[in-house]
PyMOL CGO cylinders between C-alpha atoms (Angstrom):
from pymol import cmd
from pymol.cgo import CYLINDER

trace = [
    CYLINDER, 0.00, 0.00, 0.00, 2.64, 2.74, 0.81, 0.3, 1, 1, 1, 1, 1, 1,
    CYLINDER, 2.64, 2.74, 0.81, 1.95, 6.22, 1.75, 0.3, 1, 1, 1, 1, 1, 1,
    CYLINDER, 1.95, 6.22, 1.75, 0.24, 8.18, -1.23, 0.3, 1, 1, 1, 1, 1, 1,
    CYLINDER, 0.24, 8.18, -1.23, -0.08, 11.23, 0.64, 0.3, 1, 1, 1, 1, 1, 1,
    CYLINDER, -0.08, 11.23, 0.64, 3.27, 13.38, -0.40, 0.3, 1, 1, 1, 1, 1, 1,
    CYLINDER, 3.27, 13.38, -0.40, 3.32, 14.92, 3.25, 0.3, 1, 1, 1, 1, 1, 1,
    CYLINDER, 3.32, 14.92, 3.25, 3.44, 11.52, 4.71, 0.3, 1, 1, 1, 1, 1, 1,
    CYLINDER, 3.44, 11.52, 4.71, 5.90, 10.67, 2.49, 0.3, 1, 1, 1, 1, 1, 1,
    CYLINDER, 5.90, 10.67, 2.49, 8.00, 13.72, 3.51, 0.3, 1, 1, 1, 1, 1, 1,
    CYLINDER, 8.00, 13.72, 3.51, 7.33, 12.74, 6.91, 0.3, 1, 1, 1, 1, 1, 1,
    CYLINDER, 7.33, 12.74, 6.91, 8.65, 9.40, 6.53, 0.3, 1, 1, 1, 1, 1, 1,
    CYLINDER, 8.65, 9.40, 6.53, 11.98, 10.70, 5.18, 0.3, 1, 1, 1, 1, 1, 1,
    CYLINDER, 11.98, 10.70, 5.18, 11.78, 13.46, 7.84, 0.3, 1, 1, 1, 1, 1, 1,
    CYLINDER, 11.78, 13.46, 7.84, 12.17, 10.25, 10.46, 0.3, 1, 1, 1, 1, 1, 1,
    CYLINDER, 12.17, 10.25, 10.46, 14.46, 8.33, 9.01, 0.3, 1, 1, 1, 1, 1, 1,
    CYLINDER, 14.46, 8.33, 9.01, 16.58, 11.64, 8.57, 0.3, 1, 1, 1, 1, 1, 1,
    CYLINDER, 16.58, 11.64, 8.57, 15.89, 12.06, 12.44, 0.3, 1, 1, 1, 1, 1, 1,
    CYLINDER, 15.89, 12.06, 12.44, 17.85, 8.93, 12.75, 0.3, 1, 1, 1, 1, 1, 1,
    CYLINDER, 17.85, 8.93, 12.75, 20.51, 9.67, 10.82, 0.3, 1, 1, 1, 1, 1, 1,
    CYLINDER, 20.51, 9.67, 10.82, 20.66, 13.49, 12.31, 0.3, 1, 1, 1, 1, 1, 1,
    CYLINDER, 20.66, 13.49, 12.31, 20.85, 11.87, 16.00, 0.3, 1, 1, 1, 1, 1, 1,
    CYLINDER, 20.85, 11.87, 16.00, 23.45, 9.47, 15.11, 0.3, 1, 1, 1, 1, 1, 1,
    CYLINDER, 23.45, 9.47, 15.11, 21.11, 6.46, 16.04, 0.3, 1, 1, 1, 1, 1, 1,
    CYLINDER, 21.11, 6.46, 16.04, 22.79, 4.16, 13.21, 0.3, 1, 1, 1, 1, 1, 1,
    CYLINDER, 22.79, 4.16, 13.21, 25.97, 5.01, 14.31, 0.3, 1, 1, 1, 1, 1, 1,
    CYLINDER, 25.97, 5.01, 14.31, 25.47, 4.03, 18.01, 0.3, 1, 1, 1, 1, 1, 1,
    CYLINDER, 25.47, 4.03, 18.01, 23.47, 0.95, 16.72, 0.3, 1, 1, 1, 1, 1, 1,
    CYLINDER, 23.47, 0.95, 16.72, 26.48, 0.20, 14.77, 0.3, 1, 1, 1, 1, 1, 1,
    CYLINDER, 26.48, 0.20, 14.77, 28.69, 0.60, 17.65, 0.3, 1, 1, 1, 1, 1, 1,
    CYLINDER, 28.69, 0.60, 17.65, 26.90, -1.76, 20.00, 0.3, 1, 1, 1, 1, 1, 1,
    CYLINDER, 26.90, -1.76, 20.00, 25.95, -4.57, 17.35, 0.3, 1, 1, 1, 1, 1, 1,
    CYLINDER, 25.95, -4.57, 17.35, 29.31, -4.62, 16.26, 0.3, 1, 1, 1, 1, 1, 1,
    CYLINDER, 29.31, -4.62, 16.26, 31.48, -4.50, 19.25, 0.3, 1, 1, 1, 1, 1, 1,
    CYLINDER, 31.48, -4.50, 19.25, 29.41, -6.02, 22.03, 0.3, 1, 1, 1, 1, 1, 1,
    CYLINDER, 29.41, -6.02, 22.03, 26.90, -8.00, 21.15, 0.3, 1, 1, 1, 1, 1, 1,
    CYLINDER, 26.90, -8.00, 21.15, 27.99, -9.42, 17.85, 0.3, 1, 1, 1, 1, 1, 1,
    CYLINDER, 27.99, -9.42, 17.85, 30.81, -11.00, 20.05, 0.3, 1, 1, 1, 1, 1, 1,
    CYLINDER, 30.81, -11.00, 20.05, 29.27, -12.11, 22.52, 0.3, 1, 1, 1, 1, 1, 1,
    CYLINDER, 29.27, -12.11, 22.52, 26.17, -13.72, 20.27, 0.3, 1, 1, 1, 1, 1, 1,
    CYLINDER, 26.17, -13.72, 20.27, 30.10, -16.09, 18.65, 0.3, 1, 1, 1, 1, 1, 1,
    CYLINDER, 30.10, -16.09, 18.65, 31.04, -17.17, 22.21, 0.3, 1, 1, 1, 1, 1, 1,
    CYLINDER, 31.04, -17.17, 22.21, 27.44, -18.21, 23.20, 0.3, 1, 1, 1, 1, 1, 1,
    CYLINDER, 27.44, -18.21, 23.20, 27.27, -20.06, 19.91, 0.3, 1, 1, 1, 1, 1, 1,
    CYLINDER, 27.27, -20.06, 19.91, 30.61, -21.72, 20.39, 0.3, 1, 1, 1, 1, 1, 1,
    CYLINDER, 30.61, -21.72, 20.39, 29.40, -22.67, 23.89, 0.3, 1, 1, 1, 1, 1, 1,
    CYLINDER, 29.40, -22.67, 23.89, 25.89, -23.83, 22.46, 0.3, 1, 1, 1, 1, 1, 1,
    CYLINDER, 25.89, -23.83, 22.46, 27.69, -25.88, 19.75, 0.3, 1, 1, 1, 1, 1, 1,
    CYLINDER, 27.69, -25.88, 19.75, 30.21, -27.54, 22.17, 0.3, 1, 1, 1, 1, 1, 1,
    CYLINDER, 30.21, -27.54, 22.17, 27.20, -29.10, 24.32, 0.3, 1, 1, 1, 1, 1, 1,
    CYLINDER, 27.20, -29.10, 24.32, 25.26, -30.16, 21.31, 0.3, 1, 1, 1, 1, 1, 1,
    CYLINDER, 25.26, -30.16, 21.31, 28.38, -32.14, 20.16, 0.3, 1, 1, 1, 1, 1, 1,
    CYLINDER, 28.38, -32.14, 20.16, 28.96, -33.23, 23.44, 0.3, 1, 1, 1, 1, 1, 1,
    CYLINDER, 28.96, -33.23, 23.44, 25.10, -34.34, 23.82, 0.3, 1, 1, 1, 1, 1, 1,
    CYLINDER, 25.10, -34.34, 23.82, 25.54, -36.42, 20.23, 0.3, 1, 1, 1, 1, 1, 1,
    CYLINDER, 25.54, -36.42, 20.23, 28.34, -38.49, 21.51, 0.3, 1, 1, 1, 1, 1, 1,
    CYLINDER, 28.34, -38.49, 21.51, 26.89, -38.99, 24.72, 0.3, 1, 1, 1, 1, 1, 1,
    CYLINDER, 26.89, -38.99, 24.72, 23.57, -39.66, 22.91, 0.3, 1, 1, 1, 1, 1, 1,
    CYLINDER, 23.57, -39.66, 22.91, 25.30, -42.48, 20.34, 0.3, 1, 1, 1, 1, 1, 1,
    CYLINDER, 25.30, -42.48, 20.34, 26.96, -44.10, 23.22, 0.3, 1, 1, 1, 1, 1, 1,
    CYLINDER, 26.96, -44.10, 23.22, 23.74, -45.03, 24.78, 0.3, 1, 1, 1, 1, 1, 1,
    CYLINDER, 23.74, -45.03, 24.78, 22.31, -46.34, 21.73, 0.3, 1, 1, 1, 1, 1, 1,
    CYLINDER, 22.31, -46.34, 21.73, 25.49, -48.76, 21.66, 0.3, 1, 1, 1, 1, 1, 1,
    CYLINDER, 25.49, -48.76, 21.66, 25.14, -49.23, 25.04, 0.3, 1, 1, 1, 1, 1, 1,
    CYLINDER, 25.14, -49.23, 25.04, 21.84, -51.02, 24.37, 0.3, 1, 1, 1, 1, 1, 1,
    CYLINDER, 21.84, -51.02, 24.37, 23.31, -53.13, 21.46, 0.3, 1, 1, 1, 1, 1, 1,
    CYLINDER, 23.31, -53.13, 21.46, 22.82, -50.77, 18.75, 0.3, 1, 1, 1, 1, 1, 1,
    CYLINDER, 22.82, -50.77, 18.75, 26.12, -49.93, 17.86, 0.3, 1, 1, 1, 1, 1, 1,
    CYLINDER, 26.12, -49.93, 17.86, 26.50, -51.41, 14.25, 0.3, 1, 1, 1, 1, 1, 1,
    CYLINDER, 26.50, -51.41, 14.25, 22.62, -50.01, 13.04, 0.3, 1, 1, 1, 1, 1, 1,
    CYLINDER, 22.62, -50.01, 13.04, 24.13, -46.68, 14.33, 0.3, 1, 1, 1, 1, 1, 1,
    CYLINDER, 24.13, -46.68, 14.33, 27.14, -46.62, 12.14, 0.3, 1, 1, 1, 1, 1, 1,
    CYLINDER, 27.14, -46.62, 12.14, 24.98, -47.88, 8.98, 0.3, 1, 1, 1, 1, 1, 1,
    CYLINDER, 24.98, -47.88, 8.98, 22.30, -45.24, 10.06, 0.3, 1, 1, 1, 1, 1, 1,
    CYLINDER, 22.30, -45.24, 10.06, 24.35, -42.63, 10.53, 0.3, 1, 1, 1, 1, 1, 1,
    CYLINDER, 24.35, -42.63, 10.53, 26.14, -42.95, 6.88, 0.3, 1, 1, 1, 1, 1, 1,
    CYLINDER, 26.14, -42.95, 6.88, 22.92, -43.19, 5.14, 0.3, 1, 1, 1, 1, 1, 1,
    CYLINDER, 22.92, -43.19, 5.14, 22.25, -39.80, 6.86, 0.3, 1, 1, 1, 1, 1, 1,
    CYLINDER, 22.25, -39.80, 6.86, 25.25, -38.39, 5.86, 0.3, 1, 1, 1, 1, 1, 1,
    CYLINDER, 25.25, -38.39, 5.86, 24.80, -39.50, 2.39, 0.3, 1, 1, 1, 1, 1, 1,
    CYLINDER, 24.80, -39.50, 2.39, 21.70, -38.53, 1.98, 0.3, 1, 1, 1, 1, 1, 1,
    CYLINDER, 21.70, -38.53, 1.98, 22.32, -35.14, 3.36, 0.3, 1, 1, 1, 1, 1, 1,
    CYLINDER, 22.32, -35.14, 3.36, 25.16, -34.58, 1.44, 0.3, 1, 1, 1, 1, 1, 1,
    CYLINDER, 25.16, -34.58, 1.44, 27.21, -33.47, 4.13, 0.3, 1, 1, 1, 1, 1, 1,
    CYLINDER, 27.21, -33.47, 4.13, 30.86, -33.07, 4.37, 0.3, 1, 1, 1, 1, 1, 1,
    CYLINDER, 30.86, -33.07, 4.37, 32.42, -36.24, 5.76, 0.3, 1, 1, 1, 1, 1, 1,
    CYLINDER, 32.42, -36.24, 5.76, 35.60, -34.76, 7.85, 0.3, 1, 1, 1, 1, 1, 1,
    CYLINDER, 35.60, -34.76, 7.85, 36.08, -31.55, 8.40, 0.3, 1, 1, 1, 1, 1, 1,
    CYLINDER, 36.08, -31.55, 8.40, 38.52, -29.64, 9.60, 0.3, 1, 1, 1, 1, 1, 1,
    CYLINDER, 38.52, -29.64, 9.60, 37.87, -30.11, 13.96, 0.3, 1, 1, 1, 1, 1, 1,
    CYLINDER, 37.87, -30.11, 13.96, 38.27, -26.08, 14.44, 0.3, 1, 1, 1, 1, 1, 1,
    CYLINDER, 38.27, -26.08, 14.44, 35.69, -25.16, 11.83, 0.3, 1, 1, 1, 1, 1, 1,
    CYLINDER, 35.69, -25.16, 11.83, 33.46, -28.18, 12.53, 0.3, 1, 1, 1, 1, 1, 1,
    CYLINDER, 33.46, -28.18, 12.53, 33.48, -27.31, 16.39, 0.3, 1, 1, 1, 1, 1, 1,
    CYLINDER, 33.48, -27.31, 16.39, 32.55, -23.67, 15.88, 0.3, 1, 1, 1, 1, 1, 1,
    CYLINDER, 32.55, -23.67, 15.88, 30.33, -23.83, 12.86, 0.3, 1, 1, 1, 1, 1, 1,
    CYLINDER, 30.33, -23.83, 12.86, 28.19, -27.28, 13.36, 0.3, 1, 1, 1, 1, 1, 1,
    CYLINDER, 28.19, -27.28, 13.36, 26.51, -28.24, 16.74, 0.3, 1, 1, 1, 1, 1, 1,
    CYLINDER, 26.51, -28.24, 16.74, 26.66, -32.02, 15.43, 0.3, 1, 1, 1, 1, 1, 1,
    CYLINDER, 26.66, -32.02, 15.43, 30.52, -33.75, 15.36, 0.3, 1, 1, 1, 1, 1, 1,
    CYLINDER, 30.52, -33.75, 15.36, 31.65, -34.73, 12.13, 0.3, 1, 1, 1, 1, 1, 1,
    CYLINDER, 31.65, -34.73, 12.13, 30.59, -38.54, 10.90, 0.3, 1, 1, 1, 1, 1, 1,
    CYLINDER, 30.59, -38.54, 10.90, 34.60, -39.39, 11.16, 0.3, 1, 1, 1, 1, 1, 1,
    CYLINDER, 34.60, -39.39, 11.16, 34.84, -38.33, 14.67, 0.3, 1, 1, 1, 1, 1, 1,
    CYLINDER, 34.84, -38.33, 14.67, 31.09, -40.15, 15.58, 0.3, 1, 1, 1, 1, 1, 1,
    CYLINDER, 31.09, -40.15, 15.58, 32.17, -43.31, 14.18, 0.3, 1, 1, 1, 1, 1, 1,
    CYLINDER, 32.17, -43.31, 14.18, 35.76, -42.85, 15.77, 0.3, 1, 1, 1, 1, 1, 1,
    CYLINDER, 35.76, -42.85, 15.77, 34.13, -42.40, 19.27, 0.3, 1, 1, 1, 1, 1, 1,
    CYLINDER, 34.13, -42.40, 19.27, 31.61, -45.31, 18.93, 0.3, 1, 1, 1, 1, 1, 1,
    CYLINDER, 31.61, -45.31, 18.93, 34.52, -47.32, 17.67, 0.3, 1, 1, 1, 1, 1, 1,
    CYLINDER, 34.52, -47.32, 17.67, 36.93, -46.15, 20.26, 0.3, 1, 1, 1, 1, 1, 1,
    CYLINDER, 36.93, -46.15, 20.26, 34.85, -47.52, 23.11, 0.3, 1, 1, 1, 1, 1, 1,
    CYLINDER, 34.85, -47.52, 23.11, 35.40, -51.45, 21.23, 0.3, 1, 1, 1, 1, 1, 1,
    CYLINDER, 35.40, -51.45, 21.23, 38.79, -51.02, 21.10, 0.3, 1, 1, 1, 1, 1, 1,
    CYLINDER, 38.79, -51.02, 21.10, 39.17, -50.03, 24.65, 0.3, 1, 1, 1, 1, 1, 1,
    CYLINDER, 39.17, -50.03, 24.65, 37.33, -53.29, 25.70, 0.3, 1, 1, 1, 1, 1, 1,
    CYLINDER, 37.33, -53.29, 25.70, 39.39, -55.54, 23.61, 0.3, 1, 1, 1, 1, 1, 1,
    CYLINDER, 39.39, -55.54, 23.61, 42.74, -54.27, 25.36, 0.3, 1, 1, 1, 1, 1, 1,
]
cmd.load_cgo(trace, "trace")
């Protein structure tokens, strides 16, 4: 619909120049960018970290109740089927995805066999 009226239009721009007059993007700038925006990466991070941590601790059960080889085969078809990258690099993988990398899930569920065996 828009405004049609040309003093409603004026006073449209006439706010938006307000903004710009009283320096309102620049302090919106200012506190997005240095405080927040920061802030918003670390709580991610965090938030990642006890996803991944909650997957492992999730796929353990499920071998812990037998299920260990219909996980692996499970979790490949996912990964095929999703199309997702199959290792990635443990830095970018830890801060960009809140689920560990197939390599590393099948490493851990693996890792607990091995353990038993020695």
């Amino acid at each position: 619909m828009g405004c049609k009226n040309e003093e409603e239009v004026v006073a449209v721009i006439a706010h938006e120049l307000g903004h710009w007059k009283l320096n309102h993007t620049m302090y919106s700038f200012i506190a997005i960018q240095h405080t927040v925006i920061p802030l918003q990466h670390l709580v991610n991070f965090g938030l990642n970290l006890v996803s991944r941590t909650f997957e492992f601790q999730a796929d353990a059960f499920a071998k812990k109740l037998g299920y260990a080889k219909a996980l692996r085969a499970g979790l490949i078809k996912l990964q095929e089927e999703n199309l997702s990258a199959m290792n990635t690099d443990p830095w970018y993988s830890a801060y960009h995805y809140s689920h560990p990398p197939l390599v590393e899930r099948l490493s851990a569920i693996e890792e607990a066999d091995s353990k038993k065996e020695n």
